[in-house]
One Martini backbone bead per residue (centre of mass of N, CA, C, O) as a GRO file, in nm:
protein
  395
    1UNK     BB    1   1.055  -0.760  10.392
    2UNK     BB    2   1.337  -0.669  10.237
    3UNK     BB    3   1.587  -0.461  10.200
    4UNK     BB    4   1.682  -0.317   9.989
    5UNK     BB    5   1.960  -0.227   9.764
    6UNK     BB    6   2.137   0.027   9.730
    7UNK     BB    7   2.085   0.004   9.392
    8UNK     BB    8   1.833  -0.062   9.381
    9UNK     BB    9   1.541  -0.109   9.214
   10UNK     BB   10   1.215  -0.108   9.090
   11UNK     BB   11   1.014  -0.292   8.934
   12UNK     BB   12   1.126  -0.238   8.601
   13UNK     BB   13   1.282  -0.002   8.652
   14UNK     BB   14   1.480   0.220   8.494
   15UNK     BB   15   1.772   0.396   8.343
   16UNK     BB   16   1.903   0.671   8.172
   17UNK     BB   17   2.140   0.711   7.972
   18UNK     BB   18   2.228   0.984   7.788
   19UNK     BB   19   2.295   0.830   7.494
   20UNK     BB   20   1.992   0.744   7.480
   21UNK     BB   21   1.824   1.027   7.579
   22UNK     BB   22   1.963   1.161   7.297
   23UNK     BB   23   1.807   0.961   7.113
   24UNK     BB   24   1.575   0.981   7.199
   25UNK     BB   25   1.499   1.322   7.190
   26UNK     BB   26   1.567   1.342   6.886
   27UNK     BB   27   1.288   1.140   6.796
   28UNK     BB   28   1.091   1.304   6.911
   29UNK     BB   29   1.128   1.571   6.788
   30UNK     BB   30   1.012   1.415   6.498
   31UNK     BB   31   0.778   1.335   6.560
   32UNK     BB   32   0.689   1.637   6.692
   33UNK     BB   33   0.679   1.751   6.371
   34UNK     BB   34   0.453   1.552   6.217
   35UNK     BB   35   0.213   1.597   6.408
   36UNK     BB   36   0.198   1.889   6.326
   37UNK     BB   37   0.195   1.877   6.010
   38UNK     BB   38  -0.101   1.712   6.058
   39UNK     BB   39  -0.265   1.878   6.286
   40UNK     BB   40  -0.177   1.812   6.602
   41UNK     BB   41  -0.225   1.877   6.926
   42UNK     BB   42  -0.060   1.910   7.245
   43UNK     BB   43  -0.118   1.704   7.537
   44UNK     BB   44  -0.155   1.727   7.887
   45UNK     BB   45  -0.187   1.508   8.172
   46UNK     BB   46  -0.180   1.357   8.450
   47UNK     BB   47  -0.047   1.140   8.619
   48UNK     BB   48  -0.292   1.122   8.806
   49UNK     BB   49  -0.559   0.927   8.843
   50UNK     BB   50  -0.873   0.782   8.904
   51UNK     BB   51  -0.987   0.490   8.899
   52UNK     BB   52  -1.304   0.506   8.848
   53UNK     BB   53  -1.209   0.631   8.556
   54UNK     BB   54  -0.983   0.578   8.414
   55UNK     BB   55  -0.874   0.285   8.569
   56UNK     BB   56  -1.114   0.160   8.434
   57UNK     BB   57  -1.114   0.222   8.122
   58UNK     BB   58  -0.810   0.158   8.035
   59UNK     BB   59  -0.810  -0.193   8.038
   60UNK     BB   60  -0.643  -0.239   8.249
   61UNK     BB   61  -0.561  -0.459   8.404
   62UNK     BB   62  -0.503  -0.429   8.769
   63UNK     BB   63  -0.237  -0.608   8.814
   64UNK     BB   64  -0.103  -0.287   8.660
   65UNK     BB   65  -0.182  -0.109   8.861
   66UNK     BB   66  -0.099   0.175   9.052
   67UNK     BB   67  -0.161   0.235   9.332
   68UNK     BB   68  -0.333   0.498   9.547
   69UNK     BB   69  -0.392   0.729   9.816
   70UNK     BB   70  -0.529   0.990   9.933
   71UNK     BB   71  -0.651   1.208  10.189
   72UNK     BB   72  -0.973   1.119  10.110
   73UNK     BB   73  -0.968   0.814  10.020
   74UNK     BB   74  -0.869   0.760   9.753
   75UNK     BB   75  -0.823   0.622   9.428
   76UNK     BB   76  -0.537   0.600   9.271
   77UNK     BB   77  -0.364   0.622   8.922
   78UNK     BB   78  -0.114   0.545   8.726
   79UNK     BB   79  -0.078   0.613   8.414
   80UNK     BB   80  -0.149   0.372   8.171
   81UNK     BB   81  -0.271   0.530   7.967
   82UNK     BB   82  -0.376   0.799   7.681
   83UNK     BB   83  -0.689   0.762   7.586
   84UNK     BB   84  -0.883   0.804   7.842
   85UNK     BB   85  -0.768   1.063   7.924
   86UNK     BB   86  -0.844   1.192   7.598
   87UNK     BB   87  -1.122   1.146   7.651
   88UNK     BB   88  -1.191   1.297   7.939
   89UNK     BB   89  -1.127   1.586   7.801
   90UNK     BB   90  -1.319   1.570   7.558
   91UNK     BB   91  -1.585   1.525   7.804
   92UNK     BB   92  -1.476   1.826   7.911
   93UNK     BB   93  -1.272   2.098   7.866
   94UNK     BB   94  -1.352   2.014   7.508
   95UNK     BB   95  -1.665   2.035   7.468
   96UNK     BB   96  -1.664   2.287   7.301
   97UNK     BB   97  -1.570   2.179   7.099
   98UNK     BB   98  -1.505   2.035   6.775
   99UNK     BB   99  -1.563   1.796   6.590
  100UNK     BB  100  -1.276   1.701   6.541
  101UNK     BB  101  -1.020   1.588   6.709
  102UNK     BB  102  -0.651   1.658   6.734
  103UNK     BB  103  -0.425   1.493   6.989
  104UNK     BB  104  -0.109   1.489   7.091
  105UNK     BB  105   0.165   1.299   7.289
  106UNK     BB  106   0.404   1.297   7.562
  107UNK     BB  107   0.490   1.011   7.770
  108UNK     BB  108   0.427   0.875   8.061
  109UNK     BB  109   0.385   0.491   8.177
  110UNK     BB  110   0.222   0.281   8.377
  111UNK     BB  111   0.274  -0.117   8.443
  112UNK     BB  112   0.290  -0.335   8.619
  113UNK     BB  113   0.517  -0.604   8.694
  114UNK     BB  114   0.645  -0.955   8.689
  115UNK     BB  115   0.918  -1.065   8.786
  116UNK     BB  116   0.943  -1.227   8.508
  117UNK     BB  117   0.885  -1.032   8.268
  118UNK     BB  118   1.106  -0.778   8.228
  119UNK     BB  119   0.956  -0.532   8.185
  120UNK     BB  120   0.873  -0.192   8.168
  121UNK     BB  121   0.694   0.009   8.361
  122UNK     BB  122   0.827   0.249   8.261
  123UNK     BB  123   0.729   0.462   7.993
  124UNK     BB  124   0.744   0.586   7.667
  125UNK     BB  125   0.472   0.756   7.448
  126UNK     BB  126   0.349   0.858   7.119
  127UNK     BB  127   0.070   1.037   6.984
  128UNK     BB  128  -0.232   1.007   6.841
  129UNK     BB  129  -0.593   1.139   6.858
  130UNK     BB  130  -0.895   1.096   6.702
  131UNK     BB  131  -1.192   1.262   6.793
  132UNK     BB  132  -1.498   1.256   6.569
  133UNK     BB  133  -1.416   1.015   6.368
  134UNK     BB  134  -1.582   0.716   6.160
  135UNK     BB  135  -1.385   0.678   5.902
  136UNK     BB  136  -1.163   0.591   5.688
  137UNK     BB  137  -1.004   0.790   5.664
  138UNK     BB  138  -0.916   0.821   5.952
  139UNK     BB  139  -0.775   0.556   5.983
  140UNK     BB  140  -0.579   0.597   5.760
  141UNK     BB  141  -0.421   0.866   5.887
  142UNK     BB  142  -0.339   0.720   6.136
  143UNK     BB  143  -0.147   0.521   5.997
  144UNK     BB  144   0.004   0.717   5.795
  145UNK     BB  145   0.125   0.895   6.026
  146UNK     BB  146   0.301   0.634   6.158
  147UNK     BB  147   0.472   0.612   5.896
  148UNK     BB  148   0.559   0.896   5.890
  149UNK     BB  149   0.702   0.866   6.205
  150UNK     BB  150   0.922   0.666   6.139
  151UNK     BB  151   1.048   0.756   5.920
  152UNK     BB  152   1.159   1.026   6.043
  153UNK     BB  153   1.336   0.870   6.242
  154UNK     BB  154   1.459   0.593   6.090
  155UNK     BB  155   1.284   0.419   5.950
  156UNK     BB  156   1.272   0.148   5.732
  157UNK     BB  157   1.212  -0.180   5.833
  158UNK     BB  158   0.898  -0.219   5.830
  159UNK     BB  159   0.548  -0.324   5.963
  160UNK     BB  160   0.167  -0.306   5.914
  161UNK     BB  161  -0.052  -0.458   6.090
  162UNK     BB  162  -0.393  -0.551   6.000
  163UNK     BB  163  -0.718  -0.534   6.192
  164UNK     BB  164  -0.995  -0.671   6.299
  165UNK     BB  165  -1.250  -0.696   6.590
  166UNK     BB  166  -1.542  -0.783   6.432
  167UNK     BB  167  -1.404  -1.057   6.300
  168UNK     BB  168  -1.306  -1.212   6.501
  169UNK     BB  169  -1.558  -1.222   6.713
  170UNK     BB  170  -1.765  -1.338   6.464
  171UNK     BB  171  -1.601  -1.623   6.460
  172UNK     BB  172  -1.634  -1.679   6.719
  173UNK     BB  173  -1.958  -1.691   6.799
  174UNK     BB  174  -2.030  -1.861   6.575
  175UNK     BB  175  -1.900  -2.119   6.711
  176UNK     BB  176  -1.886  -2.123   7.016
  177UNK     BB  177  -2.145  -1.886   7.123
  178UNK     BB  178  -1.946  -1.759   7.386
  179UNK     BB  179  -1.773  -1.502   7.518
  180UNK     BB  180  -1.620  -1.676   7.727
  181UNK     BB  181  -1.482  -1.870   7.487
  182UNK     BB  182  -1.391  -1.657   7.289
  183UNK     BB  183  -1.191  -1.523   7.554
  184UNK     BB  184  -1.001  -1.746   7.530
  185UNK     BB  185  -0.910  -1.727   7.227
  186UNK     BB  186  -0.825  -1.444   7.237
  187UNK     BB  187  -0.588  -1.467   7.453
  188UNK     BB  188  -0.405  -1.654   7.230
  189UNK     BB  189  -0.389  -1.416   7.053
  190UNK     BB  190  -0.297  -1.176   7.188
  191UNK     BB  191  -0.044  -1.332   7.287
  192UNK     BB  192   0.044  -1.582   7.024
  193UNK     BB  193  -0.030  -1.854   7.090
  194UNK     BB  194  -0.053  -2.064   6.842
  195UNK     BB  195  -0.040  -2.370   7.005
  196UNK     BB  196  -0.213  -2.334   7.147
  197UNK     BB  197  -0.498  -2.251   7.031
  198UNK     BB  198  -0.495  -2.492   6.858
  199UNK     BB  199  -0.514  -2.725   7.090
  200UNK     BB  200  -0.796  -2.567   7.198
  201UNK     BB  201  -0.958  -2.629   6.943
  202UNK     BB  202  -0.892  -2.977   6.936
  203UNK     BB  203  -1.066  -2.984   7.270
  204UNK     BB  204  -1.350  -2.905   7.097
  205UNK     BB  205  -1.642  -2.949   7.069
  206UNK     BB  206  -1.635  -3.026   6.700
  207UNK     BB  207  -1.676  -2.978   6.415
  208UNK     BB  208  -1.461  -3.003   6.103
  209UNK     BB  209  -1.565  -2.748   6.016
  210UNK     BB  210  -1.516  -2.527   6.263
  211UNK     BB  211  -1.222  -2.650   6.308
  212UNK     BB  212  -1.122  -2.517   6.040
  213UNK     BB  213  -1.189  -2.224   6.069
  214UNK     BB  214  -1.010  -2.132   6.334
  215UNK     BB  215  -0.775  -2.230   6.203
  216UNK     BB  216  -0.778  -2.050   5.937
  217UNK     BB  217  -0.747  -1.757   6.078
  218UNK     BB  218  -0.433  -1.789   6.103
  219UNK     BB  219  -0.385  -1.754   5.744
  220UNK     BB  220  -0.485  -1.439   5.775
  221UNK     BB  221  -0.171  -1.342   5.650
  222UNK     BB  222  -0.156  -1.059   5.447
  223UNK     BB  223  -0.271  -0.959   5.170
  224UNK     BB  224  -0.578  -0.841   4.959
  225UNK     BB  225  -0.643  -1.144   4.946
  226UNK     BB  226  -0.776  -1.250   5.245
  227UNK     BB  227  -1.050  -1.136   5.232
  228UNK     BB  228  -1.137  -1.375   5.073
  229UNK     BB  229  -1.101  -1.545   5.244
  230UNK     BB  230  -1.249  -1.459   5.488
  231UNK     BB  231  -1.532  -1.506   5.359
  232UNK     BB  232  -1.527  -1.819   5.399
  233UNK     BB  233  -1.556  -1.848   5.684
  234UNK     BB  234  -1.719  -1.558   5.744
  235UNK     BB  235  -2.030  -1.358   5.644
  236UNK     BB  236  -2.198  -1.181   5.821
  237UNK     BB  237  -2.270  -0.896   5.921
  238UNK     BB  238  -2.001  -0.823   6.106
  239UNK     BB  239  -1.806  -0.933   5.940
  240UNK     BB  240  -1.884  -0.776   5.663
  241UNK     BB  241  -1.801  -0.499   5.791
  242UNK     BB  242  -1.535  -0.549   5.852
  243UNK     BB  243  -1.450  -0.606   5.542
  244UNK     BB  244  -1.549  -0.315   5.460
  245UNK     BB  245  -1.327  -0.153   5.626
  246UNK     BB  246  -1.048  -0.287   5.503
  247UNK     BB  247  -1.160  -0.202   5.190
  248UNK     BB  248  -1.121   0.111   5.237
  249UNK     BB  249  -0.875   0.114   5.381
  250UNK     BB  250  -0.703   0.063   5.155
  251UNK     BB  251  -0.771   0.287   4.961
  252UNK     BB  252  -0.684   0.505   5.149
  253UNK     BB  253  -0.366   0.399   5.165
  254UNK     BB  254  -0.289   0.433   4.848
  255UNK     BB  255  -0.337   0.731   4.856
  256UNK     BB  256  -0.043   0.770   4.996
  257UNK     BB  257   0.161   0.545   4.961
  258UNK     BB  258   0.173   0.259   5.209
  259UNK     BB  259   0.162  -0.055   5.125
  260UNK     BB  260   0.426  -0.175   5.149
  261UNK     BB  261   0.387  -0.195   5.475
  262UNK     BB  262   0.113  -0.377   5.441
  263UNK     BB  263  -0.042  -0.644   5.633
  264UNK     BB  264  -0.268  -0.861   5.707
  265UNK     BB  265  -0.440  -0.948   6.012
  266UNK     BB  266  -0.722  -1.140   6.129
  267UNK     BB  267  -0.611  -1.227   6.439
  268UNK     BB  268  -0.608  -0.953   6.583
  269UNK     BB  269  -0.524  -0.865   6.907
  270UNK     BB  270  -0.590  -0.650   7.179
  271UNK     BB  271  -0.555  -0.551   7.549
  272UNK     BB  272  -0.767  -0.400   7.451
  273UNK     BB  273  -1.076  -0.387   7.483
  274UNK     BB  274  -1.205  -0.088   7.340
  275UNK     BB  275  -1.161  -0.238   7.065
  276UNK     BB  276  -1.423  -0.207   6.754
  277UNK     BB  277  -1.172  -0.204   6.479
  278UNK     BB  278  -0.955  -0.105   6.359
  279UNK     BB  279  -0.652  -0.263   6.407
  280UNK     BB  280  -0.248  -0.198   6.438
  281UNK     BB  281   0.085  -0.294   6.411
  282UNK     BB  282   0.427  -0.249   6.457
  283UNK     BB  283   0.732  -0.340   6.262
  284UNK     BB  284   1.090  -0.434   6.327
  285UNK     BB  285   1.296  -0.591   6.232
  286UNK     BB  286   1.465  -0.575   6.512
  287UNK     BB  287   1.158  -0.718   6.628
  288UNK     BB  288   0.929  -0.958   6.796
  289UNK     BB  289   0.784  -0.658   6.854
  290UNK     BB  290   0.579  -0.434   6.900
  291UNK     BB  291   0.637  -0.053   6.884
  292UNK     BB  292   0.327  -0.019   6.777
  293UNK     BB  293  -0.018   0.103   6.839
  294UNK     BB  294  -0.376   0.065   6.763
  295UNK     BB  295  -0.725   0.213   6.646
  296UNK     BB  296  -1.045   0.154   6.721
  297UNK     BB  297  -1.279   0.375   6.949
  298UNK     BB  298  -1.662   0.382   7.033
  299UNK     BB  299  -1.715   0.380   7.323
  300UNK     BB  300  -1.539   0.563   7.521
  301UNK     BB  301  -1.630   0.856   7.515
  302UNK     BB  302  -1.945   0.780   7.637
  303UNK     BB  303  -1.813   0.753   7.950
  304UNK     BB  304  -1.777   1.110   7.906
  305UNK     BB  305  -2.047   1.232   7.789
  306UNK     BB  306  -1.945   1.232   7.493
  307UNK     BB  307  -2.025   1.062   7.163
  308UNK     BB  308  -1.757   0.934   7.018
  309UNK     BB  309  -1.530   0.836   6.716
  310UNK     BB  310  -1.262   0.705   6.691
  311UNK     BB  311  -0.869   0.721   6.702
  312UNK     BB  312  -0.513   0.538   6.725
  313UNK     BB  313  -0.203   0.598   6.892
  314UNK     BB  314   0.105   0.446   6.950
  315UNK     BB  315   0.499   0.504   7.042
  316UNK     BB  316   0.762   0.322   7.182
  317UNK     BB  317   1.065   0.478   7.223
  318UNK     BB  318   1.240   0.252   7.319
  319UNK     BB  319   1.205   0.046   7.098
  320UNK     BB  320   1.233   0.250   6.842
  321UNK     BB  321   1.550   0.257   6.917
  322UNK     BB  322   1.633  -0.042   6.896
  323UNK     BB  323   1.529  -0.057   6.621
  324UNK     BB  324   1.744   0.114   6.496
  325UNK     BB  325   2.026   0.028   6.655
  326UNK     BB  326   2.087   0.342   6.736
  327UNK     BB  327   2.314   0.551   6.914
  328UNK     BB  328   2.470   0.819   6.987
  329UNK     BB  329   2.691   1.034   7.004
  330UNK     BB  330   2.917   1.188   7.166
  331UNK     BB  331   2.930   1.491   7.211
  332UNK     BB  332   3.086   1.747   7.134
  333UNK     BB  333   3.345   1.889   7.346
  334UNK     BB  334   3.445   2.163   7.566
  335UNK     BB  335   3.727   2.212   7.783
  336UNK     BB  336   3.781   2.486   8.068
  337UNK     BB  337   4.054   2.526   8.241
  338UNK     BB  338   4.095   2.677   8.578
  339UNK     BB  339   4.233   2.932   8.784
  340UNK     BB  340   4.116   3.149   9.023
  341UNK     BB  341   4.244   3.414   8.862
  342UNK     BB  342   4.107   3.327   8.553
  343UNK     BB  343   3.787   3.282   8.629
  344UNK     BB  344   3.692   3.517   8.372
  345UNK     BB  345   3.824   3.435   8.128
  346UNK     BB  346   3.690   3.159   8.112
  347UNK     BB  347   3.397   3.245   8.096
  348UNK     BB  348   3.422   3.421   7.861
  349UNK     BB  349   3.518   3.204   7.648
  350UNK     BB  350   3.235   3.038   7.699
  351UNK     BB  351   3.076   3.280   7.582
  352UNK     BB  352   3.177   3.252   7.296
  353UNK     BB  353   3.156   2.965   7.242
  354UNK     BB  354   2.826   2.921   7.310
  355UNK     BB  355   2.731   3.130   7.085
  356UNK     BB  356   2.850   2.911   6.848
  357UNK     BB  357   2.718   2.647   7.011
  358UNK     BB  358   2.958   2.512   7.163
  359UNK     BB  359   3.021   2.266   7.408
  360UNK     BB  360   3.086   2.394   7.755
  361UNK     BB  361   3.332   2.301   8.002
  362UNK     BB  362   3.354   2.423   8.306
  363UNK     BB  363   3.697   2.364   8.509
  364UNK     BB  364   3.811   2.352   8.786
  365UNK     BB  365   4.109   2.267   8.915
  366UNK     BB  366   4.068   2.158   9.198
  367UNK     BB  367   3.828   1.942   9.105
  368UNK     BB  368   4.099   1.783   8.973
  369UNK     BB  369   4.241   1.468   8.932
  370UNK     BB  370   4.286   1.485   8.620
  371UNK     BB  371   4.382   1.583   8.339
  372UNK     BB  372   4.415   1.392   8.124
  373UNK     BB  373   4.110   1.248   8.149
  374UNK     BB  374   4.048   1.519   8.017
  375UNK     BB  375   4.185   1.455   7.740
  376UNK     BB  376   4.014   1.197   7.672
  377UNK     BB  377   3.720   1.359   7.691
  378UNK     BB  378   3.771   1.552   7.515
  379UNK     BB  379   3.819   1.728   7.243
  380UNK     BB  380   3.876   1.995   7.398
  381UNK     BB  381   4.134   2.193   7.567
  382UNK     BB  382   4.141   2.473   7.777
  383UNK     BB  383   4.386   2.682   7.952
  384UNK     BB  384   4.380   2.911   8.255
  385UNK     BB  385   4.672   2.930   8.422
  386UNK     BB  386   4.736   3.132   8.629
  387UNK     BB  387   4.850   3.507   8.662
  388UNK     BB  388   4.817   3.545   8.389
  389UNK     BB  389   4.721   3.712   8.113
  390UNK     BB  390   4.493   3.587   7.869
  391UNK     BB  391   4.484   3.372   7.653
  392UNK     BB  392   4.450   3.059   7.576
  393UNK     BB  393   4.611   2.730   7.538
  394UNK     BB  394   4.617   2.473   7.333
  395UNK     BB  395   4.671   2.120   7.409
   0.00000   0.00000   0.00000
């Protein structure tokens, strides 16, 4: 292995320079406005995680996790997803705790990218999980606030996809007979690869009638009326729980007043596998992928010995930036630039302008290259400088 270059990162990893920083900074503490508003407790997890309970639960492939050693060779994994950990509290720390649990956070998550892949390995992201709730409510609730959390950001234009993952199982299993086949054909729409899907749909020996359901699929994208329309193809048990989920879960975001937003996507599958029930993305005007995904996991918290169904979402700062499509500007500063003499006049000074809110750069004479670059950067400029005492004169 050759040695990094002087600037170089590891792959993923990227620099978050002010102008980002500021932005990002700033909707975040608006997402956690709204999440408090909605009755969600803030909680955090630590970065490092047990291979065999996290990083095994988090459904997250193996070779995107982070792997190491502690000292007594225990696997540790750098916390790929903030489910799996926020099951964990549920069924320990929180165990006393009443359901439903309404729990919010804001982390960095870490997830191993290919040299190819262009992803960033670290990255920020807000959600929150309610857990102890299986109701259409729940489902509503927390769609409900994820789009009041993107509104509160500054997004306007966005939609979020609705979809089922026990519609589409129950659809691949009736036709194709086998999970190992369902899985290859889920693999296709997870990746959205819809022509590789098509391709491999009519490489499968089905009879035209099978062959037409499966392709029929994916046109189940769009309003209220799609319902009725997945039910001609598959209308089974589980098919039949799946479609009356999210015929409840419409009324109840009518209710709330966000359908302007929603559009069903009955194809929808997602990289987690935990997910049992009503599944859904967020999407950025000027975004080709989602920005913020979630759904229900009912099996999830009872790997950690308490039993319980849940819901939840998750909002990837980096990208909600990107849809935003704009940084903050960079904020007003005074600079006093002041000579060893005058330093205590300068101090005094920074503290009173600093007391009216305004940000104040104290700036030592000997340690300026240039006074002019200092004049182009900063919005005020005041000087300090002799053996005079008195006021600073602004130039």
């Amino acid at each position: 292995m050759s040695k990094p270059f002087m600037f170089e990162k590891p792959l993923g990893m990227r620099d978050t320079l002010p102008a980002f920083y500021e932005t990002k900074r700033n909707i975040s503490k608006k997402v956690e406005a709204e999440t408090e508003r909605w009755g969600y407790r803030p909680i955090e997890t630590p970065t490092l995680e047990y291979y065999d309970t996290v990083g095994d639960a988090s459904a997250i492939l193996d070779q995107q996790l982070f792997k190491l050693l502690d000292q007594q060779g225990n696997t540790l994994v750098l916390r790929p997803d903030m489910t799996a950990p926020i099951a964990r509290v549920a069924g320990s720390s929180l165990k006393d705790q009443p359901f439903p649990l309404r729990l919010s956070y804001q982390t960095h998550l870490f997830r191993a990218q290919q040299r190819e892949g262009g992803r960033p390995a670290e990255f920020e992201q807000m959600g929150v999980e309610l857990v102890g709730d299986g109701t259409a409510s729940a489902d509503g609730e927390v769609i409900a606030l994820m789009i009041a959390a993107l509104k509160e950001a500054g997004l306007e234009n966005f939609q979020v996809a609705v979809g089922h993952i026990g519609y589409v199982n129950a659809l691949l299993l009736d036709v194709v007979g086998s999970e190992e086949r369902a899985g290859v054909l889920r693999r296709y729409l997870y990746e959205k690869n819809y022509v590789g899907y098509r391709h491999h749909v009519k490489s499968l020996p089905l009879s035209s009638i099978d062959e037409k359901r499966l392709l029929g699929l994916l046109k189940l994208r769009g309003g209220y009326s799609k319902i009725e329309e997945a039910k001609e193809i598959v209308y089974n048990g589980e098919a039949s729980k799946a479609l009356e989920d999210l015929e409840q879960l419409w009324e109840v975001l009518e209710g709330y007043g966000v359908t302007e937003h929603l559009k069903f996507d009955l194809n929808l599958v997602m990289h987690m596998s935990y997910y049992t029930g009503v599944v859904f993305e967020g999407y950025g005007s000027k975004l080709g992928f989602p920005l913020s995904s979630g759904g229900r996991y009912d099996e999830l918290v009872q790997k950690f010995n308490r039993p319980a169904q849940a819901t939840g979402f998750g909002i990837r700062l980096d990208l909600l930036v990107e849809a935003l499509g704009k940084t903050e500007e960079e904020p007003k500063q005074t600079c006093i630039i002041f000579s060893k003499e005058r330093r205590r006049e300068a101090i005094e000074k920074a503290r009173h302008l600093r007391n009216e809110g305004k940000q104040v750069v104290l700036q030592d004479l000997q340690g300026v290259e240039s006074v002019d670059q200092l004049s182009e950067t900063f919005e005020d400029v005041i000087y300090f400088i002799g053996k005079k005492k008195g006021e600073g004169v602004n130039e």
